[in-house]
Biopython code that builds the backbone (N, CA, C, O; Angstrom):
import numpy as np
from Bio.PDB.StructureBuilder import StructureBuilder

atoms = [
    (1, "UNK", "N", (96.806, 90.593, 54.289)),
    (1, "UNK", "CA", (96.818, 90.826, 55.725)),
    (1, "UNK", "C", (96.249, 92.213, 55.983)),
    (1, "UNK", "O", (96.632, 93.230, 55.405)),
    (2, "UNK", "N", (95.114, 92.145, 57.086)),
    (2, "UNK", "CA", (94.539, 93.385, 57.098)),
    (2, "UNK", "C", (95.451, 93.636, 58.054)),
    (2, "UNK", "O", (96.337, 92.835, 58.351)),
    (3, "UNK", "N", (95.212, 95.320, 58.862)),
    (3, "UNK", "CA", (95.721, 96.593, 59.995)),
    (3, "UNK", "C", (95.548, 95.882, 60.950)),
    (3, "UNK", "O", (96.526, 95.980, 61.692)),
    (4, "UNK", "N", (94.385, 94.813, 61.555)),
    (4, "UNK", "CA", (94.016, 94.158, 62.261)),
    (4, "UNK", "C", (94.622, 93.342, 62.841)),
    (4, "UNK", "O", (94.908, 93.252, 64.035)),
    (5, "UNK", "N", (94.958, 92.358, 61.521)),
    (5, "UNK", "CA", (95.751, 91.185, 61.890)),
    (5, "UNK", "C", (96.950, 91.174, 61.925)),
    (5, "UNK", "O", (97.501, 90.116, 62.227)),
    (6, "UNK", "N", (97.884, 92.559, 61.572)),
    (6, "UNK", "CA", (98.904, 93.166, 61.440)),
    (6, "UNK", "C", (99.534, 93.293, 63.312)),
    (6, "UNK", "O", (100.532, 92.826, 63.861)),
    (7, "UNK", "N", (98.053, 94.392, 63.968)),
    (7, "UNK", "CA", (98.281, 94.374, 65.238)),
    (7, "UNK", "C", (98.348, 93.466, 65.946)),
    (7, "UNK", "O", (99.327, 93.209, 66.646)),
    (8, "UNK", "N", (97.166, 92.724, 65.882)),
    (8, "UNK", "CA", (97.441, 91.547, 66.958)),
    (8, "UNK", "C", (98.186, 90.978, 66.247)),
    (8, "UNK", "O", (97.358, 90.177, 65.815)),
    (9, "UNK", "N", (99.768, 90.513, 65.371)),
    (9, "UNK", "CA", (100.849, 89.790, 65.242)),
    (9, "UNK", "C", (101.633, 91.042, 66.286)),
    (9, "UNK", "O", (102.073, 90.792, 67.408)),
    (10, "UNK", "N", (101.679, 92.435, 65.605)),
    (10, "UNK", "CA", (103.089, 92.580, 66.639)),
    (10, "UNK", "C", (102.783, 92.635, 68.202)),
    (10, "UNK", "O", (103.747, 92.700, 68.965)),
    (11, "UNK", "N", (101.393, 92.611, 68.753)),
    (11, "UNK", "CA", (100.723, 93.124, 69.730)),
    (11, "UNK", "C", (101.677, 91.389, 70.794)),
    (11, "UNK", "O", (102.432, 91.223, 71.752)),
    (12, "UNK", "N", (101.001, 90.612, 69.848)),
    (12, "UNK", "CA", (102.045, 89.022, 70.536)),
    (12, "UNK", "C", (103.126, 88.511, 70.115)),
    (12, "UNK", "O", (103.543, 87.427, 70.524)),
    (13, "UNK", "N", (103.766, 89.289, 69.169)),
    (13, "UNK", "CA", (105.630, 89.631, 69.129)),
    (13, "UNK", "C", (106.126, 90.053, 70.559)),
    (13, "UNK", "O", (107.026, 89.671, 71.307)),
    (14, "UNK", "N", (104.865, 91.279, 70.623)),
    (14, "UNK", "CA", (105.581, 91.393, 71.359)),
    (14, "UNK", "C", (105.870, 91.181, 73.121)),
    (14, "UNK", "O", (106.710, 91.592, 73.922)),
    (15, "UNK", "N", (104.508, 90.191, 73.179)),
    (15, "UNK", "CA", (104.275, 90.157, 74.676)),
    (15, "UNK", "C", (105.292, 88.491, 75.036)),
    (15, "UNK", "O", (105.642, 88.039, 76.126)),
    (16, "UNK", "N", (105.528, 87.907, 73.562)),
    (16, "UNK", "CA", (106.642, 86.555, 73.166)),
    (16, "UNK", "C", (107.839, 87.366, 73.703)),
    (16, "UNK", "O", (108.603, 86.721, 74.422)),
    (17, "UNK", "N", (108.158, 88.725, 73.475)),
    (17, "UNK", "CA", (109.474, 88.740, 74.345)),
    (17, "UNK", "C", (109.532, 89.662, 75.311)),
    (17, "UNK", "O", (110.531, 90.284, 75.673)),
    (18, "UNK", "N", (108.161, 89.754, 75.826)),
    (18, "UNK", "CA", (108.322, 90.084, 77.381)),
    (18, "UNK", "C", (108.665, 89.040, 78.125)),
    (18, "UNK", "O", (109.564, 88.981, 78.964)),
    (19, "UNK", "N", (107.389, 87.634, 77.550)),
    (19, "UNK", "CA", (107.327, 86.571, 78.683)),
    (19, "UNK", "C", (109.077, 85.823, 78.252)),
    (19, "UNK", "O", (109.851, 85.620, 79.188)),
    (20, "UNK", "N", (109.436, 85.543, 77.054)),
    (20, "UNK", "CA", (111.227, 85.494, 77.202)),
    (20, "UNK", "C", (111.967, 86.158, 77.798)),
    (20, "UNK", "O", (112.950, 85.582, 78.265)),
    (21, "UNK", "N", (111.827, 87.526, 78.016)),
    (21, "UNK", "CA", (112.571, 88.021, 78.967)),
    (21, "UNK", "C", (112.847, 87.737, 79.810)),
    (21, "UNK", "O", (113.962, 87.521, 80.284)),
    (22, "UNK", "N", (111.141, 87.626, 80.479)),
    (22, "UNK", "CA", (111.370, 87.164, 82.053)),
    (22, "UNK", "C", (111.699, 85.587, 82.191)),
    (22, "UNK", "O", (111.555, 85.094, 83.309)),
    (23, "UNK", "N", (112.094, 84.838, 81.221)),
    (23, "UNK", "CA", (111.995, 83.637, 81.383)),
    (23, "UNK", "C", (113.390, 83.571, 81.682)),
    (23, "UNK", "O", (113.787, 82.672, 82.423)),
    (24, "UNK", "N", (114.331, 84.558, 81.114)),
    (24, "UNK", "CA", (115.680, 84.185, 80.674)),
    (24, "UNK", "C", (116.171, 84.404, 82.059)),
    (24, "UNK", "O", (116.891, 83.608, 82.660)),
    (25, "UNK", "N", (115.433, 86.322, 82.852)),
    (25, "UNK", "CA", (115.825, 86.509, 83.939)),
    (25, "UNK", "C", (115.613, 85.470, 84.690)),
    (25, "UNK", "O", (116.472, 84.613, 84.894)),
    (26, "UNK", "N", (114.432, 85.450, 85.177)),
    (26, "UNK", "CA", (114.019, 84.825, 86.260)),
    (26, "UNK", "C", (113.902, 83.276, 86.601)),
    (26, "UNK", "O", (113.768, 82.795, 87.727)),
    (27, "UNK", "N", (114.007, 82.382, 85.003)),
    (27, "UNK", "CA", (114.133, 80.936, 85.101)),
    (27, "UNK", "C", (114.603, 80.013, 86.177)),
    (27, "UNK", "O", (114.043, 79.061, 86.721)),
    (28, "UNK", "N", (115.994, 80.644, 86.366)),
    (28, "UNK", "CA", (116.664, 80.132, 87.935)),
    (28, "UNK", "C", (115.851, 79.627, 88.841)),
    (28, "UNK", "O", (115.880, 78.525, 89.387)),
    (29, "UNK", "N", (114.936, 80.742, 88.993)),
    (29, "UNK", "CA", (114.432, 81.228, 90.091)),
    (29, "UNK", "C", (113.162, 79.757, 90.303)),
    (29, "UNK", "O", (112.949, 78.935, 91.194)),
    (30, "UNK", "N", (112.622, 80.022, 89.069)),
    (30, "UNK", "CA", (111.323, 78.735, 89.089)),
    (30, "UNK", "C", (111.636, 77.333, 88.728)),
    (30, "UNK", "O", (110.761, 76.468, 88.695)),
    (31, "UNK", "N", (113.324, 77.025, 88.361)),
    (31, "UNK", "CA", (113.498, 76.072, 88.526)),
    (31, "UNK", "C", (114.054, 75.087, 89.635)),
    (31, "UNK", "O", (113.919, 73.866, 89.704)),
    (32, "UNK", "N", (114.789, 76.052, 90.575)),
    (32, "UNK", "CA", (115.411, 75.756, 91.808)),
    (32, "UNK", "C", (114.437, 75.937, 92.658)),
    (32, "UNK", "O", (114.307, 75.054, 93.506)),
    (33, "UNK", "N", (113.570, 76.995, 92.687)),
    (33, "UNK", "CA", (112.962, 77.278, 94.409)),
    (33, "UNK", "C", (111.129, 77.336, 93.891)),
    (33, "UNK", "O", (110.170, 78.098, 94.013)),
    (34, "UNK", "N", (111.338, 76.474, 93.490)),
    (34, "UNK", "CA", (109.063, 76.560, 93.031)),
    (34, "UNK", "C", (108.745, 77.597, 93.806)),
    (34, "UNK", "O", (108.419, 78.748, 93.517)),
    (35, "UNK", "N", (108.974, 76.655, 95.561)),
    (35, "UNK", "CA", (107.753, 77.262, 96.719)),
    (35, "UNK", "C", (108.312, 78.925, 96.456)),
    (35, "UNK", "O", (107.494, 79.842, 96.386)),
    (36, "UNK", "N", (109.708, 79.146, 96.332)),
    (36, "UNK", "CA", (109.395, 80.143, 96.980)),
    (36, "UNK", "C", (109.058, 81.054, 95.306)),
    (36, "UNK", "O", (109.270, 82.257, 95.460)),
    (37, "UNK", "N", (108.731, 80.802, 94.256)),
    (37, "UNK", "CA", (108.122, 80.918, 92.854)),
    (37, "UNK", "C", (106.772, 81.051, 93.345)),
    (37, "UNK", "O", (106.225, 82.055, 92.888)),
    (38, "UNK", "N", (106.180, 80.486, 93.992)),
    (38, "UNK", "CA", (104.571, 80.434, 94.296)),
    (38, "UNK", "C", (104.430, 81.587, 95.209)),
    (38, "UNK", "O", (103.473, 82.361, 95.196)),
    (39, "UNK", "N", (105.395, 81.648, 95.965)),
    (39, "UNK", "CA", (105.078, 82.807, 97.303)),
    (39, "UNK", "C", (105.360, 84.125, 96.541)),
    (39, "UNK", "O", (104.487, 84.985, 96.428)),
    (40, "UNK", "N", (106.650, 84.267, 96.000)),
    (40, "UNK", "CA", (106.741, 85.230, 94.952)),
    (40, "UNK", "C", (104.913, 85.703, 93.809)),
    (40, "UNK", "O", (104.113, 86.629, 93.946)),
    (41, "UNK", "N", (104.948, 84.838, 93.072)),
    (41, "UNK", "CA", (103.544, 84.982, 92.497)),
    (41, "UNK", "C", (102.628, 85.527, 93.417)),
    (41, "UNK", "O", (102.472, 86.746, 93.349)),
    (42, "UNK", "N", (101.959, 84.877, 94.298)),
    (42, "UNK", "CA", (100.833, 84.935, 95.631)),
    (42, "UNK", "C", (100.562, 86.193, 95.621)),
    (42, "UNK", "O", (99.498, 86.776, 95.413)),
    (43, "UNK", "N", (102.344, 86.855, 96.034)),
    (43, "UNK", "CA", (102.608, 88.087, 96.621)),
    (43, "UNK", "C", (102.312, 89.158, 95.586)),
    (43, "UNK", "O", (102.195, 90.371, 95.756)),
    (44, "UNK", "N", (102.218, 88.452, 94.498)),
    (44, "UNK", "CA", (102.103, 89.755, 93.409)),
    (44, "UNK", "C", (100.975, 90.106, 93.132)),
    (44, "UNK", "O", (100.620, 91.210, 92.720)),
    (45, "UNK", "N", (100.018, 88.708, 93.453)),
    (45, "UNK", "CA", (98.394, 88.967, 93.108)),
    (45, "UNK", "C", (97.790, 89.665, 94.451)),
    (45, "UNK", "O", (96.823, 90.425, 94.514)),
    (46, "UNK", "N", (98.657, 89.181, 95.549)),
    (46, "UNK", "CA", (97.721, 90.272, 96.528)),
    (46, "UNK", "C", (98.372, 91.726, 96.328)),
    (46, "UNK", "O", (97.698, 92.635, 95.842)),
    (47, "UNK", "N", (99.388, 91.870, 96.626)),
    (47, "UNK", "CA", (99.653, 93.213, 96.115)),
    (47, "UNK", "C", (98.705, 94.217, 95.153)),
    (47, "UNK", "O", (98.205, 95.333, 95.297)),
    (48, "UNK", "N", (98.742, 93.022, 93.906)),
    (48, "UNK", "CA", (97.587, 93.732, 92.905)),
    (48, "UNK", "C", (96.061, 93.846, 93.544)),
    (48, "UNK", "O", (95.360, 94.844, 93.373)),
    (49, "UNK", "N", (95.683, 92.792, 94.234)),
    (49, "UNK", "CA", (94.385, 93.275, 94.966)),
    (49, "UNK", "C", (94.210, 94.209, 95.775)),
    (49, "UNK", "O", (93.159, 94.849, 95.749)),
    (50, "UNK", "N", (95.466, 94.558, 96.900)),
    (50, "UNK", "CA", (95.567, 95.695, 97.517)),
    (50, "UNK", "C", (95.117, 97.113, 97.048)),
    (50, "UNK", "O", (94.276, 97.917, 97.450)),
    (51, "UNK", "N", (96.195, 97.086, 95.840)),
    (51, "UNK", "CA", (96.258, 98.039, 95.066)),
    (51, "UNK", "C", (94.660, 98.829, 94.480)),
    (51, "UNK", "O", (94.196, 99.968, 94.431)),
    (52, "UNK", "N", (94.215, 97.386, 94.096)),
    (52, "UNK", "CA", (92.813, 97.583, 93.350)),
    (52, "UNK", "C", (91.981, 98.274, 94.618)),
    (52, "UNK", "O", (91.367, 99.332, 94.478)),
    (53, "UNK", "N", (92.021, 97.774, 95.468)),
    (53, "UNK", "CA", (91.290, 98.096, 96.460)),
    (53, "UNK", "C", (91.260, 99.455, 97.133)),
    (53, "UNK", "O", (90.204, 99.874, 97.609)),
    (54, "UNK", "N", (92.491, 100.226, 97.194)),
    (54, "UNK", "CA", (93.141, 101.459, 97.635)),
    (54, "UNK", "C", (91.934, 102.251, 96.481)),
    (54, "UNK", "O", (90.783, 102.634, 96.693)),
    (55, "UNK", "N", (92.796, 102.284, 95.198)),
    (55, "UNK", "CA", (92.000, 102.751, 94.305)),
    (55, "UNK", "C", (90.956, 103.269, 94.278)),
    (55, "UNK", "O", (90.780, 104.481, 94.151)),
    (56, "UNK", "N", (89.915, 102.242, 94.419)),
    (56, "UNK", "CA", (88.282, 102.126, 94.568)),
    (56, "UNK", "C", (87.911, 102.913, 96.025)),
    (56, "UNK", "O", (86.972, 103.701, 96.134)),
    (57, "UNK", "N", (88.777, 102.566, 97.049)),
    (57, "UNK", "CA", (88.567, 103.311, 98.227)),
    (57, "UNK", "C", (88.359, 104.914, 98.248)),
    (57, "UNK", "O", (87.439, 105.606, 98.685)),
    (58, "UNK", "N", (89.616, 105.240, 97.581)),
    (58, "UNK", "CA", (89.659, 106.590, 97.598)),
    (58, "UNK", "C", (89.228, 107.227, 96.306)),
    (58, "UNK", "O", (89.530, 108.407, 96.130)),
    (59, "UNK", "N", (88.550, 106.570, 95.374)),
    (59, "UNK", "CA", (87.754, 106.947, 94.368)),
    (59, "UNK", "C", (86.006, 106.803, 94.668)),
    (59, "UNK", "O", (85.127, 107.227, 93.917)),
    (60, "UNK", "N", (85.809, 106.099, 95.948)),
    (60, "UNK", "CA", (84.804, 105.896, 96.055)),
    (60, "UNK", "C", (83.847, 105.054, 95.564)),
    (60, "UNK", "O", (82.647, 105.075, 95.835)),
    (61, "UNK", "N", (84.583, 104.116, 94.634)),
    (61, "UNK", "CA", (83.550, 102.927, 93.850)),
    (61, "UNK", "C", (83.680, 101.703, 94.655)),
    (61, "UNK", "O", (84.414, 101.025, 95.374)),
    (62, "UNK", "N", (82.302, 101.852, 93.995)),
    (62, "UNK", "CA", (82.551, 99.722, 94.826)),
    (62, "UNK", "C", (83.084, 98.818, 93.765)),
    (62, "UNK", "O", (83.283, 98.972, 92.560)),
    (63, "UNK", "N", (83.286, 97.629, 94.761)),
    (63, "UNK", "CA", (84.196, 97.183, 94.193)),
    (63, "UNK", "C", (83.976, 96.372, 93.194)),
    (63, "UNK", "O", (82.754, 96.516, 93.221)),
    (64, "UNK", "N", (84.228, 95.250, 91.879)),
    (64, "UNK", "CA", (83.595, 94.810, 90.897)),
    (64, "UNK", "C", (83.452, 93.129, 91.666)),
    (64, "UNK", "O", (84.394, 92.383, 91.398)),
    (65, "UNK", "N", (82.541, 92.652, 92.413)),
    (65, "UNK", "CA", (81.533, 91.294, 92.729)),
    (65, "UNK", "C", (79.832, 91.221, 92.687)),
    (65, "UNK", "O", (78.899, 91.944, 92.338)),
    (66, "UNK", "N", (79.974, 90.313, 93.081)),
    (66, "UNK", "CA", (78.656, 90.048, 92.587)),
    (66, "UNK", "C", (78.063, 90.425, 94.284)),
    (66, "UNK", "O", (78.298, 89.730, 95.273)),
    (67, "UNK", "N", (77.097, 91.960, 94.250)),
    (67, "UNK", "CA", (76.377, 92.296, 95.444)),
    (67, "UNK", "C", (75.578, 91.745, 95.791)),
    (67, "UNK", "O", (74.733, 91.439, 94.949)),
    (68, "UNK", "N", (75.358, 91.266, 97.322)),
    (68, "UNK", "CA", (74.263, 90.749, 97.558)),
    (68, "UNK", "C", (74.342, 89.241, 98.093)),
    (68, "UNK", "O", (73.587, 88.778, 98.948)),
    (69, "UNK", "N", (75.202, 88.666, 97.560)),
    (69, "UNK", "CA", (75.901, 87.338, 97.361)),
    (69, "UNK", "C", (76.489, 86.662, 98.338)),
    (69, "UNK", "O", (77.147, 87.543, 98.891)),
    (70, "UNK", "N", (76.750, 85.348, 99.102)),
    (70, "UNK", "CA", (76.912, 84.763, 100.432)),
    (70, "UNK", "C", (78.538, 85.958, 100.613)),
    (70, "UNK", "O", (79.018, 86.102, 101.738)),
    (71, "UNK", "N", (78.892, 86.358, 99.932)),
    (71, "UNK", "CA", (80.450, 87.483, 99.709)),
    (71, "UNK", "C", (79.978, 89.312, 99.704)),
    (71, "UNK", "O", (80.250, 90.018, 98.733)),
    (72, "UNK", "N", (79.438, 89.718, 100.634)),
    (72, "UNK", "CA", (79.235, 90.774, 99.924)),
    (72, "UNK", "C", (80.430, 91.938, 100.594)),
    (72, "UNK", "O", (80.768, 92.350, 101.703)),
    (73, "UNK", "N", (80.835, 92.172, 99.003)),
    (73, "UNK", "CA", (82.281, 93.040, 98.555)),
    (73, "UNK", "C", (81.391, 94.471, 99.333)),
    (73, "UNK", "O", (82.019, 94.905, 100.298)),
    (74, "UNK", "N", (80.596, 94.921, 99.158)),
    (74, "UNK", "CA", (80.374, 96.395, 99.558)),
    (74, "UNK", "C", (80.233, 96.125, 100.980)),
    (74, "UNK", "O", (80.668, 97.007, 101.721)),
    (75, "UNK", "N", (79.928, 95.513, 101.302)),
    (75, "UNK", "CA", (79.112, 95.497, 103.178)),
    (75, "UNK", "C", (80.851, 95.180, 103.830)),
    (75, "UNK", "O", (81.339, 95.814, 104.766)),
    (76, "UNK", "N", (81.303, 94.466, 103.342)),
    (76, "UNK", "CA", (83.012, 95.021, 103.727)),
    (76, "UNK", "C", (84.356, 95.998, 103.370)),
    (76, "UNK", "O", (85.438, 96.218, 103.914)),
    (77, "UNK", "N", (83.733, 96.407, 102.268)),
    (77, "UNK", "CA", (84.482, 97.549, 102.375)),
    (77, "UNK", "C", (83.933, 98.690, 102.689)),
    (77, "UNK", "O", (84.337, 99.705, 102.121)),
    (78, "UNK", "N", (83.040, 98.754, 103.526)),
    (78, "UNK", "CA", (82.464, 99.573, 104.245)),
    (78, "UNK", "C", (82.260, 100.319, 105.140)),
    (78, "UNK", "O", (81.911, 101.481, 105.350)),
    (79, "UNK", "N", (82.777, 98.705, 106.056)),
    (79, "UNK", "CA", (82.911, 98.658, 107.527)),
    (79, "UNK", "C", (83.419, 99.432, 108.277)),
    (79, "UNK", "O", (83.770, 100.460, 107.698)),
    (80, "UNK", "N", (83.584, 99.416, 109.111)),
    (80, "UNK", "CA", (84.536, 100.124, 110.575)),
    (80, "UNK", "C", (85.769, 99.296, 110.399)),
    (80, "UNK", "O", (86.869, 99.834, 110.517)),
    (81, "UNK", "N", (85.665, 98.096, 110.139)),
    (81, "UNK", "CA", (86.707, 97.838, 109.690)),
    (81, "UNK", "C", (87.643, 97.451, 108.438)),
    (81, "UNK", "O", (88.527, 96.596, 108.402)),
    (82, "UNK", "N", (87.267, 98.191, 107.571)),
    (82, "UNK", "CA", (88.086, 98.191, 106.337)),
    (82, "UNK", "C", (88.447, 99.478, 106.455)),
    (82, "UNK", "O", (88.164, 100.071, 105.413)),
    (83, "UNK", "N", (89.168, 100.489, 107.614)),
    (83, "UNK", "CA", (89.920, 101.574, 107.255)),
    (83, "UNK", "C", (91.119, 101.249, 108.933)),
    (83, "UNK", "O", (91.207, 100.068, 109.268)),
    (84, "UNK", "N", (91.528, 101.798, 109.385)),
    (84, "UNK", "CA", (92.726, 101.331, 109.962)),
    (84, "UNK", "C", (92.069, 102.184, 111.514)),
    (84, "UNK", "O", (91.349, 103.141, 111.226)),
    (85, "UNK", "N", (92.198, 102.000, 112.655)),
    (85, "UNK", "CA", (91.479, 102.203, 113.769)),
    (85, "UNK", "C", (91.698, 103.678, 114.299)),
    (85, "UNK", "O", (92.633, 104.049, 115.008)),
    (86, "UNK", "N", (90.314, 104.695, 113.658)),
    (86, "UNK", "CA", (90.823, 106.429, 114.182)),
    (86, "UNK", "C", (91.015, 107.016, 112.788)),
    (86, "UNK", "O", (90.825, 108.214, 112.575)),
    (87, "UNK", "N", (91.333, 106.294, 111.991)),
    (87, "UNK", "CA", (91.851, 106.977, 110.447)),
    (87, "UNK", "C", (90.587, 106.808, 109.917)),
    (87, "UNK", "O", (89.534, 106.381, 110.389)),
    (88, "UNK", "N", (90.921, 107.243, 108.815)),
    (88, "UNK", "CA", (90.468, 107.281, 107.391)),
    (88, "UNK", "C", (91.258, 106.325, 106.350)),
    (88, "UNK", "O", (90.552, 105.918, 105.427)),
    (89, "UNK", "N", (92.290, 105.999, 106.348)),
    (89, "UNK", "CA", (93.201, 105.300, 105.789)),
    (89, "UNK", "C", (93.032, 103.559, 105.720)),
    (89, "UNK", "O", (93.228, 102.747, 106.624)),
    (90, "UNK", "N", (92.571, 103.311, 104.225)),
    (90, "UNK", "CA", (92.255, 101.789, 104.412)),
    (90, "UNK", "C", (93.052, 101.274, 104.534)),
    (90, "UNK", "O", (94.230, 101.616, 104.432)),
    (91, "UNK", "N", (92.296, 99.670, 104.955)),
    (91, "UNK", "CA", (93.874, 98.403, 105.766)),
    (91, "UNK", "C", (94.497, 97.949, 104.573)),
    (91, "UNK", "O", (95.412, 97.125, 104.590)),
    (92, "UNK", "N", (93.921, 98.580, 103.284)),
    (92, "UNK", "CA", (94.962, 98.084, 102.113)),
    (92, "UNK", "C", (95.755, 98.368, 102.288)),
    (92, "UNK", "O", (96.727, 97.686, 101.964)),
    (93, "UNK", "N", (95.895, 99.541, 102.907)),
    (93, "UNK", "CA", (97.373, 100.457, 102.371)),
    (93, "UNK", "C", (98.643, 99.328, 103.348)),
    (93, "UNK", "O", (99.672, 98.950, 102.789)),
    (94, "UNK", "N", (98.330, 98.959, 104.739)),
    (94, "UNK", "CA", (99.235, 97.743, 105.557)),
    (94, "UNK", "C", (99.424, 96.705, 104.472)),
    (94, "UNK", "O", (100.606, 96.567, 104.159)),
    (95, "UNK", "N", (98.421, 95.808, 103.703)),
    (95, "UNK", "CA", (98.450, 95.113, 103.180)),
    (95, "UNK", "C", (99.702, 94.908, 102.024)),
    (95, "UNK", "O", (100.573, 94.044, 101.926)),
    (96, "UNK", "N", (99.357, 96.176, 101.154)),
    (96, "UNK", "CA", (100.251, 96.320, 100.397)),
    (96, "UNK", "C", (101.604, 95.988, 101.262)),
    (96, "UNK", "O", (102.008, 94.827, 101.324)),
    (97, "UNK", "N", (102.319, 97.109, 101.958)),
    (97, "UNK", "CA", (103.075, 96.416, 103.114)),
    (97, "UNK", "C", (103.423, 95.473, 103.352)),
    (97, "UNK", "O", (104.594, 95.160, 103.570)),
    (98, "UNK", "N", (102.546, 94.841, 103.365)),
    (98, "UNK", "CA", (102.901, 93.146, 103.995)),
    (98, "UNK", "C", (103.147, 92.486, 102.231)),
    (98, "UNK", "O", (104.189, 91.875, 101.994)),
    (99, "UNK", "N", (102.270, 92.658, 101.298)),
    (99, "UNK", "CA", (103.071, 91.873, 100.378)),
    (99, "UNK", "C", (103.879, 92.184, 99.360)),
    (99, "UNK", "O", (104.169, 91.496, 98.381)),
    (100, "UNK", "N", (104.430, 93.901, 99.821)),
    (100, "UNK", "CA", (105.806, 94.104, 99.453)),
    (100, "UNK", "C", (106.582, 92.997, 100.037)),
    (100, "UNK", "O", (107.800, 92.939, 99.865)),
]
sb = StructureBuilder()
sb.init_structure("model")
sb.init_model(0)
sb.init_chain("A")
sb.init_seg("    ")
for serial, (resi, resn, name, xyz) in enumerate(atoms, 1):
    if name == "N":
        sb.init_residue(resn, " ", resi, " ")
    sb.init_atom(name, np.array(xyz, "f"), 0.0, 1.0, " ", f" {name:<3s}", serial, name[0])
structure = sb.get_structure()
């Protein structure tokens, strides 16, 4: 067994008892109430998009899509309206907000 294959075993030891962890906590949760398991989830991926988005805002990068494209990620976060009306402060930062 090489250093290699050494890491990636404990690297997914140990992420086997993160996702048990949360299985043990939170199981209840996704076996009684799905929907509200899905809304929970939803909420975590926009959150994380929020987040991503804040980031890039106030770092100044654009954002990682494909430019140019029937979607274009820069020509909206650009706008007049991707910062909050009078501010400087993007509408992520509400967002987050809302999916706290």
């Amino acid at each position: 067994m090489s250093v290699a294959d050494d890491t990636a075993t404990n690297s997914s030891g140990a992420l086997d008892r993160v996702v048990a962890w949360y299985r043990r906590r939170l199981g209840w949760l996704f076996r009684r109430a799905p929907l509200a398991a899905a809304v929970i989830a939803l909420a975590l991926v926009g959150l994380g998009i929020s987040i991503y988005l804040t980031v890039d805002h106030y770092q100044h990068v654009e954002p990682v899509c494909i430019v140019g494209s029937v979607f274009d990620c820069v020509k909206v976060t650009s706008s007049a309206y991707s910062v909050l009306p009078g501010t400087s402060i993007p509408i992520t930062i509400p967002g987050m907000l809302w999916f706290i």
